[in-house]
ROROLO-460911 format. One line per field, with one value per residue (C-alpha): residue number from 1; residue in one letter; x, y, z. Coordinates in Angstrom, 3 decimals. Example, Ala and Ser with C-alpha at 12.3 -4.5 7.8 and 13.67 -1.06 7.14 Angstrom:
2
k	[1 2]
r	[a s]
u	[12.300 13.670]
v	[-4.500 -1.060]
w	[7.800 7.140]
//
This chain:
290
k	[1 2 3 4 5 6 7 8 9 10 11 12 13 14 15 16 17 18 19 20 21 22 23 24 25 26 27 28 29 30 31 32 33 34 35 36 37 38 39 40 41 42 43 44 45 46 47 48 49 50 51 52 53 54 55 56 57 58 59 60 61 62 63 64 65 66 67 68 69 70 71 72 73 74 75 76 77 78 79 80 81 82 83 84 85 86 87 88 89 90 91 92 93 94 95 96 97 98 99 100 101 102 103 104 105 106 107 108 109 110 111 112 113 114 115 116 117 118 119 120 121 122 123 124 125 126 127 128 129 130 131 132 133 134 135 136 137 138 139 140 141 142 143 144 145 146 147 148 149 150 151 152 153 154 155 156 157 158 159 160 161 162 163 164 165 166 167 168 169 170 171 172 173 174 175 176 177 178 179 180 181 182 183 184 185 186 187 188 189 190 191 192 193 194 195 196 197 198 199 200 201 202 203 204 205 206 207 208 209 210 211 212 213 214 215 216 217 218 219 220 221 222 223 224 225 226 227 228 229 230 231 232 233 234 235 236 237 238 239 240 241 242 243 244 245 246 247 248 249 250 251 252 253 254 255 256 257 258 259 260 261 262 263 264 265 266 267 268 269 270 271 272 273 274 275 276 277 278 279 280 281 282 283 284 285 286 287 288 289 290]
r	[x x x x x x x x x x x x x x x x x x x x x x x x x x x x x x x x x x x x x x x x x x x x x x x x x x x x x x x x x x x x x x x x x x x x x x x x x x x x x x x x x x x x x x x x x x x x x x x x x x x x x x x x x x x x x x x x x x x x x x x x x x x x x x x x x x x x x x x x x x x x x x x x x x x x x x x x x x x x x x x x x x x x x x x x x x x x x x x x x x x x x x x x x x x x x x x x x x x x x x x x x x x x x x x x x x x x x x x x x x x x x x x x x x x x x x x x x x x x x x x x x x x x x x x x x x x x x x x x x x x x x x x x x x x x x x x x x x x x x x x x x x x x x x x x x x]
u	[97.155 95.416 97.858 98.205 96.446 97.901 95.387 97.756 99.969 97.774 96.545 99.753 100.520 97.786 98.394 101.555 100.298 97.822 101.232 102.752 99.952 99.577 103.244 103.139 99.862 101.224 104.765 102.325 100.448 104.129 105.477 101.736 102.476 106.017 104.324 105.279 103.348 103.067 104.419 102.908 103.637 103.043 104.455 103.627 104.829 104.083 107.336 108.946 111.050 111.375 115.132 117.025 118.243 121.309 124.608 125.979 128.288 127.159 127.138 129.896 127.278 123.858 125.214 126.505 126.025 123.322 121.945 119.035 116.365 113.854 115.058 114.563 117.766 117.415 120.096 120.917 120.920 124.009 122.193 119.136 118.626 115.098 113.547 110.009 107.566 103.857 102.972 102.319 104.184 103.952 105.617 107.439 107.433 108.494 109.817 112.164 113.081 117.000 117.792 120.676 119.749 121.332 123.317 124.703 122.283 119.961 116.272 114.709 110.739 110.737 112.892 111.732 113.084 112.039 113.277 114.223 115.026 116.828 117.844 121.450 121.699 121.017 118.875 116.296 112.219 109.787 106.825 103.367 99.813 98.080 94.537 94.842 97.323 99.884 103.205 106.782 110.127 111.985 115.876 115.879 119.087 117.582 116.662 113.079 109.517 110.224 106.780 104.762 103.272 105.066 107.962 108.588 108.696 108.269 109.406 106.568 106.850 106.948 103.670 101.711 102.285 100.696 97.767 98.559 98.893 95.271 95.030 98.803 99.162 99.107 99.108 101.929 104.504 108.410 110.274 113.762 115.850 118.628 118.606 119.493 119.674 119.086 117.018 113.360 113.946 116.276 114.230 111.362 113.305 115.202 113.747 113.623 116.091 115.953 117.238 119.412 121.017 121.738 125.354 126.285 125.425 127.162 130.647 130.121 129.568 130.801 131.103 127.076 126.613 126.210 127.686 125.047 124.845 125.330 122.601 121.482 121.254 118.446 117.804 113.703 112.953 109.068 105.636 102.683 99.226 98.950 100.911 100.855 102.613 104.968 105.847 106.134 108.876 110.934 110.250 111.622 114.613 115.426 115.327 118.171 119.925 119.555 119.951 117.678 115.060 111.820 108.687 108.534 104.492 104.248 101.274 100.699 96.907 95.784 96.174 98.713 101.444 103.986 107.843 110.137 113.624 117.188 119.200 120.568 123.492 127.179 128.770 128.026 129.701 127.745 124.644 126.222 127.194 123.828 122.066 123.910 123.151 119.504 119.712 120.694 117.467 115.222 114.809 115.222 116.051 116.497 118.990 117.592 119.079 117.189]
v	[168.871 165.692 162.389 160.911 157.857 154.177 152.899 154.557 152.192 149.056 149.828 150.082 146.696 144.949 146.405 144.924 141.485 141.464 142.440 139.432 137.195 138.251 137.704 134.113 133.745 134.944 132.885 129.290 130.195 130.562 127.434 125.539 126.938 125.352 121.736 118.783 117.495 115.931 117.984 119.936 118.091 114.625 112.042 108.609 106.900 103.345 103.819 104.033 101.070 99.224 99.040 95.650 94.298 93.173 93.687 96.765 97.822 99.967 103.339 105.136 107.782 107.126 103.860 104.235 101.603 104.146 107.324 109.573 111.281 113.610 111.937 108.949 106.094 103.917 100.886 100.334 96.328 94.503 92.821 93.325 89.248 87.695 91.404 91.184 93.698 94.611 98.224 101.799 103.593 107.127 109.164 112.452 115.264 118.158 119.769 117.138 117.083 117.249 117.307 115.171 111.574 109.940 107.805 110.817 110.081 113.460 112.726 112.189 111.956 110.111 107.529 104.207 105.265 105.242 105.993 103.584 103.500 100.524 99.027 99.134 101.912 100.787 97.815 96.707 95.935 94.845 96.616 95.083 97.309 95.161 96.885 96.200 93.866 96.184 95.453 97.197 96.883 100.011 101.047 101.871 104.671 107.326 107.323 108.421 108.389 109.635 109.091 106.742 103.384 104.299 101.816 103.005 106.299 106.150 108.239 109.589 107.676 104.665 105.991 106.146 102.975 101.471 103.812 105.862 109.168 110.338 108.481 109.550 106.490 103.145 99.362 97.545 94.442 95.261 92.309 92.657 91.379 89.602 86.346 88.060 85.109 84.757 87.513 86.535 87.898 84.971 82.137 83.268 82.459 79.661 75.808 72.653 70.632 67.534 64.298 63.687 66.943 66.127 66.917 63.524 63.086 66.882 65.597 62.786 64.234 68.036 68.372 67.636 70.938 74.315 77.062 79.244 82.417 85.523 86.798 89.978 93.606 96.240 99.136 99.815 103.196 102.737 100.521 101.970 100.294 102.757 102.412 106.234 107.162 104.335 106.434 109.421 108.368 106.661 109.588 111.601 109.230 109.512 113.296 112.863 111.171 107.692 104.943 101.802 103.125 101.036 99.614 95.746 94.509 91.873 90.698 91.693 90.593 89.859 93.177 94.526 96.758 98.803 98.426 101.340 99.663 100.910 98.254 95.740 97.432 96.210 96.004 96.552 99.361 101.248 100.438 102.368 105.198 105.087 105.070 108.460 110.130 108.854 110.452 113.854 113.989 112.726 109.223 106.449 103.068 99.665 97.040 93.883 90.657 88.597]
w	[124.161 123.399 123.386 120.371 119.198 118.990 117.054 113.358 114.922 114.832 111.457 110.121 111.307 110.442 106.981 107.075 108.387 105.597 102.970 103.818 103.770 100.475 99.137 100.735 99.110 95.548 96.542 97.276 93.604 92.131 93.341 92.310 88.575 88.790 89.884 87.783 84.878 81.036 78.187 75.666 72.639 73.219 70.733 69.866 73.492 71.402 69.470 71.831 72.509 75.622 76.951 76.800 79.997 79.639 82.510 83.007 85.985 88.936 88.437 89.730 91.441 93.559 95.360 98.524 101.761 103.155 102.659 104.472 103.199 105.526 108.319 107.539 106.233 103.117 102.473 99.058 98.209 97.155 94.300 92.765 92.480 93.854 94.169 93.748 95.533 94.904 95.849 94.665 91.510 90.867 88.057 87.315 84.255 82.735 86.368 85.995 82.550 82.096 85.574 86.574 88.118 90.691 89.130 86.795 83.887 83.006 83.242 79.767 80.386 77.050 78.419 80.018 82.964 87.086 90.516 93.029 96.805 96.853 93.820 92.837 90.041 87.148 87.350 85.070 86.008 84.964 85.812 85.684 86.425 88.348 87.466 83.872 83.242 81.385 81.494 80.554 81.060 82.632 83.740 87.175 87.529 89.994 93.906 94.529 95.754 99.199 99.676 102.100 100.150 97.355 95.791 91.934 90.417 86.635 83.768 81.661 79.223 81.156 83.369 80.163 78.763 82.212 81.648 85.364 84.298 84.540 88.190 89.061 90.797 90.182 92.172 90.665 90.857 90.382 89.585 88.929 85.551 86.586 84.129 80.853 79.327 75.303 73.518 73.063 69.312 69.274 71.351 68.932 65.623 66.771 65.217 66.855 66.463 64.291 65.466 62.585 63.300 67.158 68.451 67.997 64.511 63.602 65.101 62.735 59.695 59.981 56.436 55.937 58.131 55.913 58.132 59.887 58.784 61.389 62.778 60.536 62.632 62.620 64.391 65.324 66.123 66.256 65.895 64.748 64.115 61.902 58.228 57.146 60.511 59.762 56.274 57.766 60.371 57.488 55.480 58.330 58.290 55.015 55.171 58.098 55.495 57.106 54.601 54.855 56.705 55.708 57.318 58.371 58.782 61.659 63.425 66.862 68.769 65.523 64.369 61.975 63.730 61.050 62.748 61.084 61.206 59.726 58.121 58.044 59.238 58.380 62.219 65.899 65.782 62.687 64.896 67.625 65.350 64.082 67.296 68.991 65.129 66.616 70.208 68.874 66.988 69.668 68.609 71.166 69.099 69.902 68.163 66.593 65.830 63.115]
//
């Protein structure tokens, strides 16, 4: 009786080999199709308003002495003061989107937002694009890119308004906001002051001084250089039931830009209101003192 054959054996393991070259194949397209990215509907990132700098206590989360990431340890700084580093930003999407930051915060891609290794959490930049000159101004509250040559990871929103998303990447300065300072909205409307009106002269006749009135409040939720998509935010507004919602024409380059602002509003504390009815309908705002 003839012995039987190995070579069942062999094909039955090469079969197998080939099984589960397969699945790891099919499990490496999975994981591609779950890669990062823009999203679907994109909106107009120009209304978006740039955050305020202004101080705001560490974050209770995402600041320790030291921490280590693929090996490799990272020391948070004490103080964000005199930062000022030229290098590579990248940005992150949709994978992303909601996910809790480390400083607590959860990701909004619509945000201007980025990632830091470094920089106490929350800290505000300035980010320039040093191939075509665009700036913006972004809150740094999460850790990130863990990648070589990179120093800044921005939020989509922020990406786009530097023009990197097509290239991914992007040569940039980071300079940290520490010198808040007075509002440029203020510094812009503020007059010279005359000589006869000199602090000398106002001790001396206090009753020649009209009282100054407070500074009025608005809240801008977009800028368009278009007028009709102006109309159709406040018309969106007013829908929402928000009262005061109107367009406010200003020059900007020499061309006309459309501001959609809600106001004036009576307190601090109505804009506040006013700007959480905002968030839960997707629309980031920014308060205005005029």
């Amino acid at each position: 009786m003839k012995a039987p054959s190995i070579l069942p054996l062999y094909l039955v393991l090469l079969l197998a080999l080939l099984a589960g070259c397969s699945h790891q194949t099919n499990s490496i397209r999975d994981w591609e199709k779950n890669q990062d990215g823009p999203p679907d509907a994109i909106p107009d990132i120009d209304s978006i308003p740039e955050p305020i700098p202004h101080f705001e206590a560490k974050s209770r989360y995402g600041n320790p002495n030291q921490y280590v990431v693929f090996g490799k340890k990272y020391f948070v700084m004490d103080t964000a003061k005199g930062y000022d580093e030229v290098g590579h930003a990248s940005w992150y999407g949709t994978k992303f989107d909601g996910r809790r930051t480390s400083s607590g915060d959860p990701y909004d891609i619509f945000a201007m937002s980025a990632a830091h290794k470094t920089l106490p959490l929350p800290t505000f930049v300035e980010v320039t694009n040093l191939d075509n000159g665009k700036h913006t101004i972004v809150r740094v509250n999460d850790r990130g890119p863990f990648h070589e040559g990179r120093i800044i990871d921005l939020s989509y929103s922020a990406a786009t308004k530097l023009d990197i998303i097509g290239k991914g990447t992007g040569r940039v300065r980071v300079r940290a906001i520490t010198d808040f300072g007075i509002p440029s909205s203020t510094v812009a409307t503020a007059k010279p002051t005359s000589p006869a009106l000199r602090p000398a002269k106002v001790l001396q006749t206090p009753r020649s001084i009209s009282p100054v009135d407070p500074p009025k409040l608005f809240l801008q939720v977009g800028a368009f250089s278009q007028e009709a998509n102006a109309q159709q935010l406040v018309a969106r507004l007013n829908a929402e039931a928000f009262s005061g919602a109107h367009v406010a024409q200003a020059q900007k380059n020499g061309a006309a830009l459309y501001k959609v602002r809600i106001g004036p509003m009576e307190s601090k504390q109505s804009a506040d209101a006013a700007t959480k009815k905002l968030s839960k309908i997707n629309i980031n705002s920014q308060l205005i003192r005029e």
